[in-house]
C-alpha positions in Angstrom: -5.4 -10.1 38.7 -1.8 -10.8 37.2 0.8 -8.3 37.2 1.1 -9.6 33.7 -2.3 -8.6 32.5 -2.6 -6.8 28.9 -3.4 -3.3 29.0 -4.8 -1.1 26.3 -2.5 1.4 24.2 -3.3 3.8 21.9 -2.1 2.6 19.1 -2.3 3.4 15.3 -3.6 0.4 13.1 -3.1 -0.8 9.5 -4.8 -3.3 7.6 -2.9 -4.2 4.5 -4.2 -6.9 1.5 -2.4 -7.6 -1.7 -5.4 -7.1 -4.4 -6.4 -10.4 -6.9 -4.5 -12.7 -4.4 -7.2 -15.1 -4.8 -6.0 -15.8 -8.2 -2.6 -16.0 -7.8 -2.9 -19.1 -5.7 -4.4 -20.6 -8.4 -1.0 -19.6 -10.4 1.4 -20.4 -7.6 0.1 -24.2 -7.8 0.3 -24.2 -11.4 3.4 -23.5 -11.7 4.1 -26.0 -9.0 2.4 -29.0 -11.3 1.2 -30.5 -7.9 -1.2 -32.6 -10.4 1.8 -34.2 -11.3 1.2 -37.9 -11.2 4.6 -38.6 -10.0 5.3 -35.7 -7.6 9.3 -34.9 -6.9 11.0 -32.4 -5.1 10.6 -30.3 -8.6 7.2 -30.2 -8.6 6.6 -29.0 -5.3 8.0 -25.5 -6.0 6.2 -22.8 -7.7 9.0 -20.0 -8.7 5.9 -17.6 -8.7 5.2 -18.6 -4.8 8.9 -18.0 -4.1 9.0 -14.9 -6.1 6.1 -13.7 -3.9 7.6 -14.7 -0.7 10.7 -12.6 -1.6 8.6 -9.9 -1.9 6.6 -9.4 0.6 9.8 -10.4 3.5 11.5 -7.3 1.3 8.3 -5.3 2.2 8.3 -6.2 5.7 11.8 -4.9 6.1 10.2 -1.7 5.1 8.4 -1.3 8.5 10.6 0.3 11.6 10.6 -2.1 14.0 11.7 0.7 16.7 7.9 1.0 17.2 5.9 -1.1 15.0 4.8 -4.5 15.4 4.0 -6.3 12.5 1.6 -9.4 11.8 1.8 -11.5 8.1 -1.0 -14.2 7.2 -1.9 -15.6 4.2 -1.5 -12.4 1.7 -2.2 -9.6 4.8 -0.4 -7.3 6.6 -1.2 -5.7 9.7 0.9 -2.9 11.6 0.3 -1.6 15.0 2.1 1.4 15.5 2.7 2.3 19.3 2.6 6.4 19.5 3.0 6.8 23.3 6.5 8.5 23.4 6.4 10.2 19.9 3.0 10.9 18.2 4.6 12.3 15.4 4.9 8.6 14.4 1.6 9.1 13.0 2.8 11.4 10.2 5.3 8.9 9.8 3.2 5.7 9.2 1.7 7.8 6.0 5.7 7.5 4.8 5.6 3.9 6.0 2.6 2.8 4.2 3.8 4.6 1.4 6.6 2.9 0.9 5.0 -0.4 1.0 2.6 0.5 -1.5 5.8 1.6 -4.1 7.9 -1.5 -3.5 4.8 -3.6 -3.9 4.0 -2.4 -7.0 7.3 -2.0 -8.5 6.9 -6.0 -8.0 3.8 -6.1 -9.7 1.5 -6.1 -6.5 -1.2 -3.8 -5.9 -2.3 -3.1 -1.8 -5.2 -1.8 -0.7 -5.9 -1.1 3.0 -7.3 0.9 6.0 -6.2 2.7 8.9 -7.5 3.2 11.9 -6.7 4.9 16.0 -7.7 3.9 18.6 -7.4 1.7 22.1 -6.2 -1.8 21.6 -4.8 -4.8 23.5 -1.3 -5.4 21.6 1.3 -7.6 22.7 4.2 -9.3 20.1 1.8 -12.4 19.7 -1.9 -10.9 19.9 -3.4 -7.7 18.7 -7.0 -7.4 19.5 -9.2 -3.8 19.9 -11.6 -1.9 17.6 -9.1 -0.4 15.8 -8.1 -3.7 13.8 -11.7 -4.6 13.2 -12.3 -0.4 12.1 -9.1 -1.2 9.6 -9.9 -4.6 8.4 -13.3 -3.3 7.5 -11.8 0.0 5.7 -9.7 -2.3 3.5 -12.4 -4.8 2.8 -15.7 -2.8 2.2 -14.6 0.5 1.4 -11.2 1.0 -0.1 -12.3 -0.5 -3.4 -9.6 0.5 -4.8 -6.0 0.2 -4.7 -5.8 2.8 -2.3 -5.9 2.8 1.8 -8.1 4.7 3.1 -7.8 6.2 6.2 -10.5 7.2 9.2 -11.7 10.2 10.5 -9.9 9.2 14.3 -6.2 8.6 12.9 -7.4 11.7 10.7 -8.2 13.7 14.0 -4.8 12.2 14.8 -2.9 13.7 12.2 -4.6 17.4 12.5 -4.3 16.8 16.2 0.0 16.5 16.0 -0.2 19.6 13.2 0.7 17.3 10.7 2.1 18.4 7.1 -0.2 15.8 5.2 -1.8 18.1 2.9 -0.1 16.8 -0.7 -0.1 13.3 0.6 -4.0 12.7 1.5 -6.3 12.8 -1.4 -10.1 12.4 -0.8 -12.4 11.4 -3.1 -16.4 10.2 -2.7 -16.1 11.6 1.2 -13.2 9.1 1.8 -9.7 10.1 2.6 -7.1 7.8 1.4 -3.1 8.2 1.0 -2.3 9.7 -2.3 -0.7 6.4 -4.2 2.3 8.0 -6.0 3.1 10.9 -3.2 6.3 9.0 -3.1 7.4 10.8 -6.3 8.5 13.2 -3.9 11.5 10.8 -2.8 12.3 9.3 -5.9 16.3 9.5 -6.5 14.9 8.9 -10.8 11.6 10.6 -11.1 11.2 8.9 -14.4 12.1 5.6 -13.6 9.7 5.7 -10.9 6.6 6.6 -13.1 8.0 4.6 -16.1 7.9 1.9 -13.6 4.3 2.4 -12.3 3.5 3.1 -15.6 4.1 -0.1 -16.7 2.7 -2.4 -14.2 -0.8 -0.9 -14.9 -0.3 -1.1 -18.0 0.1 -4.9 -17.2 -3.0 -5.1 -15.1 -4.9 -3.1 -17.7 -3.9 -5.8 -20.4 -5.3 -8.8 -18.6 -8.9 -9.8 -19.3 -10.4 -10.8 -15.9 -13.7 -12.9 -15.3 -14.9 -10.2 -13.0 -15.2 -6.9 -14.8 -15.1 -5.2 -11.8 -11.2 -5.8 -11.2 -10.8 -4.3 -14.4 -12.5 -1.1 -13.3 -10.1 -1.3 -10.1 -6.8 -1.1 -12.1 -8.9 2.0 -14.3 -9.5 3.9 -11.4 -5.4 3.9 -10.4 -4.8 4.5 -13.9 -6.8 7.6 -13.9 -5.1 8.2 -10.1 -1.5 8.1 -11.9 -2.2 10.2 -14.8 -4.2 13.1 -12.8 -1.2 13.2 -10.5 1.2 13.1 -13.1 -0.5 16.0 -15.1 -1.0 17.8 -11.9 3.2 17.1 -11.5 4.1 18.1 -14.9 1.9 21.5 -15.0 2.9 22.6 -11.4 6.4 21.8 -12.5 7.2 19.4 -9.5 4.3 21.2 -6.8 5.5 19.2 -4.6 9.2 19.6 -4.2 10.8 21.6 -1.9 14.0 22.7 -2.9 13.8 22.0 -6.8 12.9 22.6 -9.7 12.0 19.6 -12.8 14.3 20.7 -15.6 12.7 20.6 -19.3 14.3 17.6 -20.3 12.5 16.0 -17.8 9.4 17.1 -17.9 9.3 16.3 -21.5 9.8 12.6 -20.5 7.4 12.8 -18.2 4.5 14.0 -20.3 5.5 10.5 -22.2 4.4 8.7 -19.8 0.8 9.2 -19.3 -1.8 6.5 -19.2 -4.1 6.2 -22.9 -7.4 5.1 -21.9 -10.5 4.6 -23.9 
């Protein structure tokens, strides 16, 4: 056998996909006008498409590349986090995927995922193992919603390394999933980063979709944000450390709440 042979890791997996991206294909060729009957350079370029793009390489800077590798096809991310010398990574990838979820939306993009531990075969140009199919499956068929759910192995994981996970994890119909707006925690503008959230639901909410199901999707976060945000407001900042929400800004907070029929 080669020296060069692929062995299995242990590696942490995450399967990311940017919700309704069906659709915005459709929009990134409209704006395009590639039914133009005399095509130029102009009509080539969707500034939606490029807008996109943008985005997601901005997200992709997100992910450490000190031990992650990363993967990007079509509207999907995958990350295969290697935990050999440090598994306290795992705690960390909850921060990672965290982050990705914030910037994403803050552009108007809504992920939902799964992640999964186990053994795989990862090199920089392959990635094959149970783990990806566990994750790809997790975001697919049982996430629903914009969430990412997590399994019971990268759960063991996380009790396993003593973890400090317990604001961040929600779980909900038996499924544990990362806690969408934990991140308030890390917010320099606590405000600006509901207002913000606030605002590109509201968006979603406001769009009249073929498939009434996607609407329920987007009702389901909006119930997310505004049960976190109540929880935030009467715990006074539950989950801050060293500080307390001053009066003033609570009151702005308690403006920012979703109204749903």
């Amino acid at each position: 056998m080669s020296v060069s042979a692929i062995k299995y890791q242990k590696r942490i997996v995450c399967f990311l996909d940017v919700l309704g991206f069906a659709s915005l294909l459709n929009e990134f060729e409209e704006d395009a006008d590639l039914d133009s009957e005399t095509l130029s350079p102009e009509n080539l370029i969707s500034e939606k498409a490029n807008e996109f793009i943008v985005a997601f390489k901005s997200v992709v800077d997100l992910i450490p590349k000190n031990y992650c590798r990363y993967y990007l096809f079509s509207d999907n991310i995958c990350i295969s986090a290697d935990i050999e010398e440090d598994r306290n990574i795992a705690n960390e990838i909850l921060f990672v995927v965290s982050n990705l979820f914030q910037r994403m939306a803050s552009l108007g993009y809504f992920l939902r995922g799964g992640i999964d531990y186990g053994w795989m075969l990862d090199e920089e140009d392959i990635a094959v193992g149970k783990p990806l199919a566990n994750a790809y499956y997790l975001e697919s068929r049982v996430a629903m919603y914009p969430r990412v759910v997590i399994s019971d192995s990268f759960c063991d994981l996380l009790k396993d390394i003593e973890a400090d996970f317990d604001f961040q994890l929600k779980t909900e119909d038996k499924l544990t999933f990362i806690d969408p707006f934990y991140n308030a925690v890390k917010a320099a503008d606590r405000v600006e980063f509901f207002e913000t959230y606030r605002i590109k639901i509201l968006e979603k909410l406001g769009i009249k979709y073929e498939e009434p199901k996607i609407g329920l999707k987007y009702k389901w976060l909006a119930q997310t944000y505004n049960c976190f945000l109540e929880e935030f407001i009467e715990n006074n900042g539950i989950l801050l450390e060293d500080e307390e929400v001053g009066e003033e800004e609570l009151d702005r907070l308690k403006t920012l709440l979703i109204e749903l029929p």
